[in-house]
N, C-alpha and C positions, 0 to 999 in steps of 0.2 A: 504494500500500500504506500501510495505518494505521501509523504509530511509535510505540510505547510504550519510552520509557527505552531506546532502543538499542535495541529489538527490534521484529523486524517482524511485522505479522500477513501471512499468506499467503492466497490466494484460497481454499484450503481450509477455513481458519481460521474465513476471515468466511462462506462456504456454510455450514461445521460451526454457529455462532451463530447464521446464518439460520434453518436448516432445525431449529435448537432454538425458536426462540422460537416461529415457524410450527406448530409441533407445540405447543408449551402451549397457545396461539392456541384450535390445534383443539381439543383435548379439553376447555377450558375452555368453548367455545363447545357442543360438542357437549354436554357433561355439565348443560347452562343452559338447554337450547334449550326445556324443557318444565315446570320445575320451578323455576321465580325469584318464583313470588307468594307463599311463604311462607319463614319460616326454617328451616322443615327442607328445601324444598326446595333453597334458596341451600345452606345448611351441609351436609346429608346427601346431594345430589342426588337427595332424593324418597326414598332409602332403596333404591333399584334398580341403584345402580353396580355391577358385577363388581367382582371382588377386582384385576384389573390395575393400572387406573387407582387404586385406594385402595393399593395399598401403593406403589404407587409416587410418590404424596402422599407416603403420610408416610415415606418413604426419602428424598424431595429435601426434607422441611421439617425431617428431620433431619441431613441431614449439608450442613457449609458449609466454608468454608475451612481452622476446626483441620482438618476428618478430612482435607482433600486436604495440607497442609503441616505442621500438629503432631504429628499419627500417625505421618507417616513418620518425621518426626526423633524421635520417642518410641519408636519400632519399632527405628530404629537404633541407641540407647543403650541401649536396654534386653533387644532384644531378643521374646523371644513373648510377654513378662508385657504388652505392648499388648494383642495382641490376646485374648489371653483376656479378658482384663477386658472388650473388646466385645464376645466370644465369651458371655460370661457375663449385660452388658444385655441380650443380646437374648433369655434363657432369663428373665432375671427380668421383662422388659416382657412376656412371652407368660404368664407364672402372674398377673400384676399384671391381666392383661386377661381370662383365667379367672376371678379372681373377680369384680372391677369391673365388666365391659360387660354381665353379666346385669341387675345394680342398675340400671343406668342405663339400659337397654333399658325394662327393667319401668317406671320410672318416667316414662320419655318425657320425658328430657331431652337436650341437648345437651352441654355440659361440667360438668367438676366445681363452679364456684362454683352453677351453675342449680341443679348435686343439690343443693349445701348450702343455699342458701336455698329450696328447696322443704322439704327436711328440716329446716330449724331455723327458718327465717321471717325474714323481714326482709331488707333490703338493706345490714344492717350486716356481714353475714361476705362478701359478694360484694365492699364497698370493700376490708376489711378487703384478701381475696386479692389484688384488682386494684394494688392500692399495695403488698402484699407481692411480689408479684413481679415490680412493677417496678425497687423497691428492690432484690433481690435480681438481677435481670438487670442492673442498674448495677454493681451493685461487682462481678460474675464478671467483667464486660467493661474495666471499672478494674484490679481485680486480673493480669487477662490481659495488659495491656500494659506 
């Protein structure tokens, strides 16, 4: 058995981890198998994915270790004001995507910096983002610790 800090992982543990990654494996594989010669087909898979596998992206590319450890101590101090507040992202990311993913459909992009330098020209707002939000993903992750 694996030792971490005093604790053991158990043969359930390490199946449970297997039979995860096994599973991304597949779908990763399977979502590639026909659609890797272009970027929409790597980024959109071709545009023919069902909705399973897409929200389920973007459920695990959002939630990471605060939602599994800082929610719940946020939950416990404060009580329900947590989870409205994530009750509430998810009513504001579904109107944010009502009107935004028309635009960007119509336009035949991939993400926002591609809209803005289709829309405004040049690859000076696409640095601009790319350094703004890496600056800004440093200091949350600064500020966080």
């Amino acid at each position: 058995m694996a030792t971490v800090a005093g604790t053991y992982l158990h043969v359930s543990d390490i199946v449970v981890i297997i039979v995860y990654f096994l599973l991304v494996l597949f779908v990763g594989l399977w979502s590639s198998r026909k659609n890797s010669g272009s970027a929409g087909g790597y980024f959109l898979a071709g545009r023919n994915m069902n909705w399973i596998p897409v929200g389920a992206s973007l459920f695990a590319s959002n939630i990471g270790s605060r939602h599994f450890v800082g929610m719940v101590g946020s939950g416990a101090s404060t009580g329900i004001a947590i989870y409205l507040y994530e009750l509430n992202a998810m009513y504001v990311l579904m109107i944010l995507a009502y009107i935004f993913l028309p635009v960007y459909i119509a336009s035949g992009v991939f993400t926002m910096p591609e809209y803005l330098k289709l829309r405004f020209g040049g690859n000076r707002i696409q640095i601009y983002l790319a350094v703004l939000a890496l600056l800004v993903y440093i200091f949350t992750k600064i500020s966080a610790a």
